[in-house]
N, C-alpha and C positions, 0 to 999 in steps of 0.2 A: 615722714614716718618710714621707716626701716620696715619691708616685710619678709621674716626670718624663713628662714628653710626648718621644716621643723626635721629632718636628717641630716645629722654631720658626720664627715664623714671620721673614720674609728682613728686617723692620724693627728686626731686637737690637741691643742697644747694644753697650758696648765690651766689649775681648780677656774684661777680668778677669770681666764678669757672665756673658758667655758659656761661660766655663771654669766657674765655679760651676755654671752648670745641667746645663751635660754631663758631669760628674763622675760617675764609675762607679767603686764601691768595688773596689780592688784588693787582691791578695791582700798582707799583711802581711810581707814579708820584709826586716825589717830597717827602717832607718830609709833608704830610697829616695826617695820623696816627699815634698812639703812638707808641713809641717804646717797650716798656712794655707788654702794651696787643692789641697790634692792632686796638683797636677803633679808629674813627677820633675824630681830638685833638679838633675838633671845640665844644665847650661849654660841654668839656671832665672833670673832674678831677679823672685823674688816683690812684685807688685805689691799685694799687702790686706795692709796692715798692721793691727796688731793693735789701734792708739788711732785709726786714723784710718780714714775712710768710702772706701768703695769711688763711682766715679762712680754719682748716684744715675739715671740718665736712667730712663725707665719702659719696658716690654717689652711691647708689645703682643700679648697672646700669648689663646688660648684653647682652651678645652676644660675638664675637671677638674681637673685635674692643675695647670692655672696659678689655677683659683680656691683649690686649696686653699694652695699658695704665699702667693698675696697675705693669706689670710685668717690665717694662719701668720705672716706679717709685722708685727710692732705697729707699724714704719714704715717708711717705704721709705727713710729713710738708713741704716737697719741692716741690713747682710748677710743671707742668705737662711740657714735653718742647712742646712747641711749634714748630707744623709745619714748615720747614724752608719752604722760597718764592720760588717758580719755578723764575729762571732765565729767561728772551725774548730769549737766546741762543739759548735753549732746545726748545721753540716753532716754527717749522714750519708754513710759508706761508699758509694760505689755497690758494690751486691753482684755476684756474678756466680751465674751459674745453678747452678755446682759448689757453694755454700756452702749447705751444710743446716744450719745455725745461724740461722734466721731470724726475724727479731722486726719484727712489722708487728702489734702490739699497738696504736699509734697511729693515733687517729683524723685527723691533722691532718696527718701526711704522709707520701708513697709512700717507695717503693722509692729513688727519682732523690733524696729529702730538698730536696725542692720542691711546693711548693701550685698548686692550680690556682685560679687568680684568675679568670677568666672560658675552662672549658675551651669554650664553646661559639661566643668571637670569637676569629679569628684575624685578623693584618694580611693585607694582601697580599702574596701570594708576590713576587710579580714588583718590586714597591718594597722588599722587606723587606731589611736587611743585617742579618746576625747580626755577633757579634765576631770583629776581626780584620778587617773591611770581606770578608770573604767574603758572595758573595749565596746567598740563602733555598735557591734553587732549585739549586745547584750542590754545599751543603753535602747538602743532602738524597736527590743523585743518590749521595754515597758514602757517607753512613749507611743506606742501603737496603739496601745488599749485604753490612752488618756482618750477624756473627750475634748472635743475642738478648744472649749475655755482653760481644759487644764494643760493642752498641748501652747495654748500662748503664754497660759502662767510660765510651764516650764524654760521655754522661751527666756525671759528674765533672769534665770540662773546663773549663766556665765556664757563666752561665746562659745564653746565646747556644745552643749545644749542649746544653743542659737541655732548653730549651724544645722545640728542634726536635726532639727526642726522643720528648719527649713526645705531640707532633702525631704521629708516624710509629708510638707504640703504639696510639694513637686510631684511628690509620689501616690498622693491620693487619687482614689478612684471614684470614692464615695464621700459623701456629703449631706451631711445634716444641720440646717442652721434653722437658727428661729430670730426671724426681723420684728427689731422694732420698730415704736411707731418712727421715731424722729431719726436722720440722717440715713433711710436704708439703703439709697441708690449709691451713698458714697462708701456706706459699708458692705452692701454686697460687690461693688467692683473692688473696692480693697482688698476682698477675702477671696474672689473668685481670680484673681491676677496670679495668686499665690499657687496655683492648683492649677496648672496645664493642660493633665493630663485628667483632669476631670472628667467620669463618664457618668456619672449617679449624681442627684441631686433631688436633694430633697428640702421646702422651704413648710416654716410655719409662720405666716406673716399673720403679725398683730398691726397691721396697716394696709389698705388701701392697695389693690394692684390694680397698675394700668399697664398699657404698651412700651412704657420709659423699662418699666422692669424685665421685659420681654426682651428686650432691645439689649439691654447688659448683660443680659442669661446667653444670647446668640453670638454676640461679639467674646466676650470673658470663655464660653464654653463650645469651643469648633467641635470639639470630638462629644459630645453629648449626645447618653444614648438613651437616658431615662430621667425623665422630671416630673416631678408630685409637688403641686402646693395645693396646703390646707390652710384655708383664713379659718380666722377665730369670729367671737360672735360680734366684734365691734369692726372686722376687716368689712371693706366691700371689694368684690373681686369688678374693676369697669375696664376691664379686655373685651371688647366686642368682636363678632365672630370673623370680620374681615381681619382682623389683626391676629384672631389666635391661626386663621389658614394662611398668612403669611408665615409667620413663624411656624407651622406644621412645613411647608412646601420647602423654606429653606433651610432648615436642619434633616439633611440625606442624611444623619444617622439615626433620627431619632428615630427607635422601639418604642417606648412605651411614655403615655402621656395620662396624667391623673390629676383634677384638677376640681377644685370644690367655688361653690358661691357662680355658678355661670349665667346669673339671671339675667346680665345685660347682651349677651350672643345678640343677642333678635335673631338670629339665620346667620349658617355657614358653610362652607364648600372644603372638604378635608381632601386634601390631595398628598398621598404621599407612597413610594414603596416599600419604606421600609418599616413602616407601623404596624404592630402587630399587638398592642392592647393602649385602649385607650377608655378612661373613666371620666365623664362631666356628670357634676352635680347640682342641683338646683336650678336646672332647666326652664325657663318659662316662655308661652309663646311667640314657638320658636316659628317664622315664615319659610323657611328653607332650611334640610339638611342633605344634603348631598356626600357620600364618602365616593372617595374614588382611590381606597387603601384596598390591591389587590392580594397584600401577604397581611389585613388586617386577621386574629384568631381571637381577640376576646374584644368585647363593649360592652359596656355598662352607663345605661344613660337612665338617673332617677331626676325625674321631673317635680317640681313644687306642686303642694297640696292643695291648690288654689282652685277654685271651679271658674275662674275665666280665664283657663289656661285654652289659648285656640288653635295648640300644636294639631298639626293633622298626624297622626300615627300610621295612619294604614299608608301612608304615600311615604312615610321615612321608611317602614320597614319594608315598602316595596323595592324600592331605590336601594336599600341595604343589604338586602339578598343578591340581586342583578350585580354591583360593583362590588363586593364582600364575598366571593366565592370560597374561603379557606375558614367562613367563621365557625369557631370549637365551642366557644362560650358567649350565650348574650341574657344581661341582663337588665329586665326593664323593668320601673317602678314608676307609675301612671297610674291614678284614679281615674283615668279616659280611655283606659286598655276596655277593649270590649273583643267579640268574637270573631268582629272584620276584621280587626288587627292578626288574631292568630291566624285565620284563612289566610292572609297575605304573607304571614311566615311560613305557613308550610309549602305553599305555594313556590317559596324562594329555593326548596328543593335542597337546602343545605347537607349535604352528605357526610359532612365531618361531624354536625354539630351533634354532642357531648352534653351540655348543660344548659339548662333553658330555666328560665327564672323570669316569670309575669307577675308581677306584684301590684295587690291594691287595684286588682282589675272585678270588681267587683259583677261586671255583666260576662264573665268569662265562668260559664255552663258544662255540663257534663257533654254537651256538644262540640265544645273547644277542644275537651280531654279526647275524643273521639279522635276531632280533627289530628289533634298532636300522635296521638297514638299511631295513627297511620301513615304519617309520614316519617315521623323521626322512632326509630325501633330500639336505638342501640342509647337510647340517653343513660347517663349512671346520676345525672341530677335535676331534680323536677322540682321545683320550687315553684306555687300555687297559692301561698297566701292572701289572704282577702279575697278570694273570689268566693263564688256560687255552687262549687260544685257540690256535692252528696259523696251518699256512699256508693251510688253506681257507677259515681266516675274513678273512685277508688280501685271497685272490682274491673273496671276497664285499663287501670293503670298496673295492675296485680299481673291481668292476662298479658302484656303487650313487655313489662320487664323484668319478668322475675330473675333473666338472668345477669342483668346488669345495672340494675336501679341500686345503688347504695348509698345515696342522700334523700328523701321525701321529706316536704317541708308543707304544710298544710295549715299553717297557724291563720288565727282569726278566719276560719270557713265556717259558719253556725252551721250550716247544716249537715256536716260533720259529724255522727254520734260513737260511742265507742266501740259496737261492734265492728262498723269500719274501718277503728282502728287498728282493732286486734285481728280484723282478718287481713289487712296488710301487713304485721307483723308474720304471719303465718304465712303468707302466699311469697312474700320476698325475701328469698333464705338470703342474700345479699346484700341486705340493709345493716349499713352502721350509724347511720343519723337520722333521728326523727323528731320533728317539729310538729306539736299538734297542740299549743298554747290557743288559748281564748276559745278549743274548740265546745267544748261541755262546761258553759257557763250557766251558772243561778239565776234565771230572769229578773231576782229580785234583790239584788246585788245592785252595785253602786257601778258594776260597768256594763247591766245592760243595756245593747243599742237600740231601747224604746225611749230611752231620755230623750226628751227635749223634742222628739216627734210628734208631737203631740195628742189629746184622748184618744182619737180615733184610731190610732195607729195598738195603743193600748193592747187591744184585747187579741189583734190579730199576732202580735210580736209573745204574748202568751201562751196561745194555741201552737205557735210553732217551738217554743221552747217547755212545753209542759213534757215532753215527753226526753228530754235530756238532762231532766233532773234526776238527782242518787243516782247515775248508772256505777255501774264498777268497771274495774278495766284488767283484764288479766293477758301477763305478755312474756311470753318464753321464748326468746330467742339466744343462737348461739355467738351471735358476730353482732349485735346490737354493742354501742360505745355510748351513744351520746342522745339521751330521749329526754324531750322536753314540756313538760306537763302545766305551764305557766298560765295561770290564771284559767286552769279548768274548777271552775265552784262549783259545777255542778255534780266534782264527782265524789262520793265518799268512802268507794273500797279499792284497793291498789294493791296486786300482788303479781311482782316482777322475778322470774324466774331468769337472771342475762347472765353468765356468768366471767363474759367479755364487758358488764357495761362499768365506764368510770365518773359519768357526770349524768348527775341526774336535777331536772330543774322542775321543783315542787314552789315555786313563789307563788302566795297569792291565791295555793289549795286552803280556803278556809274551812270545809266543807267536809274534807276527809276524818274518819275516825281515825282514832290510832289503832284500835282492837280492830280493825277492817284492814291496818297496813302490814306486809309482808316483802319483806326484801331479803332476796336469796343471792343479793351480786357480790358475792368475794371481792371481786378486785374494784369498787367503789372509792373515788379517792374524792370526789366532791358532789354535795348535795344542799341544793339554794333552796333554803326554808326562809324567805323574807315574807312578811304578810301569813305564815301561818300559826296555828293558838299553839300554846306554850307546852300545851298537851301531846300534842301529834311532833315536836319538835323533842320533846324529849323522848319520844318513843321512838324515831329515828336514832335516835342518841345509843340508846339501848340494845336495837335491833344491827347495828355498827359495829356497835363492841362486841355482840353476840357471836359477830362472823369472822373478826379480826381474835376471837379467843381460843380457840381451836387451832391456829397457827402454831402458838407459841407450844404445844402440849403434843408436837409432832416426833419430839426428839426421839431417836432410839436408844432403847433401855437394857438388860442383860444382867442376870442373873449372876453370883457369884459361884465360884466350883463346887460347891455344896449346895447351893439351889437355895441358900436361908436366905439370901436377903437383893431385891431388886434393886440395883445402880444404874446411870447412867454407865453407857455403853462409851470406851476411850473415843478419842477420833479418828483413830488409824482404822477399827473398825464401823464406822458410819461409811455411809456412802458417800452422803453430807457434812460437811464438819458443822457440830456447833455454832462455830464462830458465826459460819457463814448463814446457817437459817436465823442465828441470833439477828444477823444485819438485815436480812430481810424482812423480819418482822419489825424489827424498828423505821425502817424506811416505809412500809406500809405503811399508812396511815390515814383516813378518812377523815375529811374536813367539813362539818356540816354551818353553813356559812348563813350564817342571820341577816346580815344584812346586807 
């Protein structure tokens, strides 16, 4: 097969030698072009006859591609041969990333059913036309935006879009695949061979991870600097912890590691320098955790909700403070979090840390909050959910951030009522997000936690929730965004004065009136009414359109030179033009979301 120079140079001779050298095999439908020279026949008249010579003039041409022509030629009065046609045989499927039937048992060609001839020369962008006279650079601005199934479909097109294909897996940095169950190890080496320069990866395996798939991610990907896999509810992730501190210790690039299903770890030893956030989820008695990540800044470790979970906490976050000295963000979710765990965090003396998030620690007291208070001064996130505390550890949390607290997250705390939460709204002029879900619950409601604890429990789970029944909650803040009121039944009057806030989360308020609700927040773009009566849903509806109606009625107006009769004012004299408050009132819009 003849591989042409696609530059000739501007001295060729005539039409018909010219048509032989730029000849590109077309796809086979029917009898369309000539047999001769491959033109189509339509309003054709074929000039190379079959007994008689083509004009012999000579082509001054160079590079390889025309030596091997001439040498290919026994004389220059006989025609050049022509290309034979690639067969549909020889071309492969492009596949897509849904097809688990995959066969890349061939050493000779990928996925695209194309070789790489020299993958390490490309032409020039900026001279290149691919087929179709589209340029390099214009085809490659909308194959970038394809996703990985439509960047193979396009694949399939012609080699023009083969090629350019192939430069942009070369070219990838990032990666998003989802494995199936059947054939993953042959298709994630398939797909990861294609991508060199790999630094992102990201998997959603609907199968099974072990160590084989660790082992292909390390080999396929040298320069890997960030890897996330999420199994699904049928995957089992069986990577045990000796194998995931292997592959920690020998990928020196890897940053960031995120990784869900880790119930089979049993204990593991993280040794790396260059890690600096790392997430494991589904944690369960774990014997050993040891980091020795000097530039680690964020973890995040939620442990399973099991009560024979016989993780020791206070000796991980001992260990974790001592070889963890840079950490900014740590996130723990433990039904086994207790008070000795947080004495052994503050203890760790961490000077950077930022955001601290204890969840589901239900023996974590307004003495915790103490504790924390005193060591870490400068937190801007405090995330407290499920524990014990009150409203003094509130007002202890008021005193110690007002000036840098702008996340509080308090959900599921009963003993939580609302005036502490409206004096935190007042005491933290720097609050933009607030979590106080499940806190002013209905004792008599279907979620509270006196079910199933039996009589005896009855009456004292009453006494402590008789007095968070009907409270009201009234909240005026200027920098508040995002407050979330989920599954408070026990409250029935709400009147919010934010006029920064956009997401507001009412799921599950049965309890509230509508004639008790008052929302004063202009810039409201979402508000979750799931689980509440049809009543209080349409008074938000109402109360919506109320504050979005005054927008539209802002235009300025102007009298005509006699004073008889009011018009809109032109838009040379607005400050505003029309147009443009028109568009912003269309684009406002408040979405009160059911379900």
């Amino acid at each position: 097969m003849l591989h042409l120079q696609p530059h000739i140079s501007s001295s060729a001779s005539t039409y018909s030698s010219a048509a032989v050298f730029d000849f590109k095999p077309a796809k086979r439908r029917g009898s369309y072009n000539c047999g001769r020279c491959g033109l189509p026949k339509k309003g054709h008249v074929c000039q190379v006859n079959s007994g008689a010579t083509p004009t012999s003039t000579t082509t001054p041409t160079s590079g390889p591609a025309a030596a091997a022509a001439i040498e290919n030629s026994s004389s220059v009065s006989r025609p050049p041969q022509l290309p034979p046609l690639r067969h549909s045989s020889h071309l492969r499927r492009a596949l897509s990333f849904d097809d688990i039937d995959i066969r890349c048992d061939s050493q000779e060609r990928d996925l695209d059913g194309y070789n790489y001839s020299h993958p390490g020369t490309d032409l020039d962008v900026d001279d290149e036309i691919v087929s179709g006279g589209l340029p390099f650079g214009c085809l490659w601005e909308v194959l970038r935006r394809l996703p990985p199934a439509g960047l193979l479909a396009a694949a399939g097109v012609c080699k023009g879009w083969r090629e350019t294909t192939k430069r942009m897996w070369r070219a990838a940095e990032e990666l998003r695949l989802m494995v199936q169950p059947k054939g993953q190890l042959r298709f994630m080496g398939s797909v990861l061979k294609k991508c060199p320069s790999l630094v992102r990866l990201s998997l959603k395996m609907e199968s099974d991870v072990d160590a084989t798939m660790l082992a292909c991610i390390a080999f396929s990907c040298p320069n890997l600097e960030s890897l996330e896999i999420s199994t699904s509810n049928t995957a089992v992730n069986r990577i045990t912890g000796d194998e995931l501190g292997r592959f920690v210790a020998d990928k020196c690039c890897l940053t960031s590691l995120k990784m869900e299903g880790c119930s089979n770890l049993g204990g593991f030893v993280l040794s790396s320098s260059s890690l600096s956030t790392l997430w494991l989820s589904d944690l369960l008695s774990l014997s050993k955790m040891d980091f020795n990540c000097p530039n680690l800044k964020e973890i995040s470790l939620e442990f399973s909700r099991q009560e024979n979970d016989t993780t020791n906490l206070t000796t991980m976050v001992d260990g974790m403070g001592r070889t963890c000295p840079k950490l900014q963000n740590i996130h723990i979710a433990s039904v086994r979090l207790s008070h000795a765990v947080v004495l052994s965090l503050t203890a760790a003396n961490l000077r950077g840390l930022r955001m601290l998030s204890l969840v589901l620690g239900s023996e974590i007291t307004d003495a915790s909050v103490a504790a924390i208070a005193s060591s870490y001064s400068r937190l801007e996130l405090l995330d407290l959910s499920g524990s014990s505390i009150s409203d003094s550890g509130i007002g202890m949390i008021c005193n110690v951030f007002p000036n840098t607290l702008s996340r509080l997250l308090l959900a599921l705390c009963p003993n939580i009522t609302s005036s502490g939460i409206q004096f935190a709204t007042a005491q933290l002029p720097r609050l933009e997000l607030m979590d106080c879900g499940m806190t002013i619950c209905d004792p008599d409601s279907h979620n509270s936690p006196s079910d199933g604890d039996g009589d005896n429990q009855l009456p004292n789970a009453l006494n402590n929730k008789l007095h968070l029944m009907y409270q009201k909650l009234i909240i005026k803040h200027n920098r508040l965004k995002k407050l979330s009121l989920w599954g408070c039944s026990g409250l029935d009057a709400l009147c919010l004065s934010c006029p920064e806030l956009n997401d507001l989360n009412l799921n599950s308020c049965e309890n509230l009136h509508p004639e008790r609700l008052f929302l004063q927040c202009p810039s409201l773009q979402n508000v979750h009414v799931a689980g509440c009566p049809k009543s209080l849903i349409g008074a938000i509806k109402d109360q919506v359109s109320d504050n979005m109606a005054p927008l539209g009625n802002q235009f300025q107006c102007k009298r005509l030179a006699d004073g008889s009769k009011k018009v809109r004012a032109p838009d040379c004299l607005s400050p505003l033009t029309s147009d443009n408050k028109k568009r912003r009132v269309m684009e406002w819009q408040c979405n009160v979301l059911v379900d």
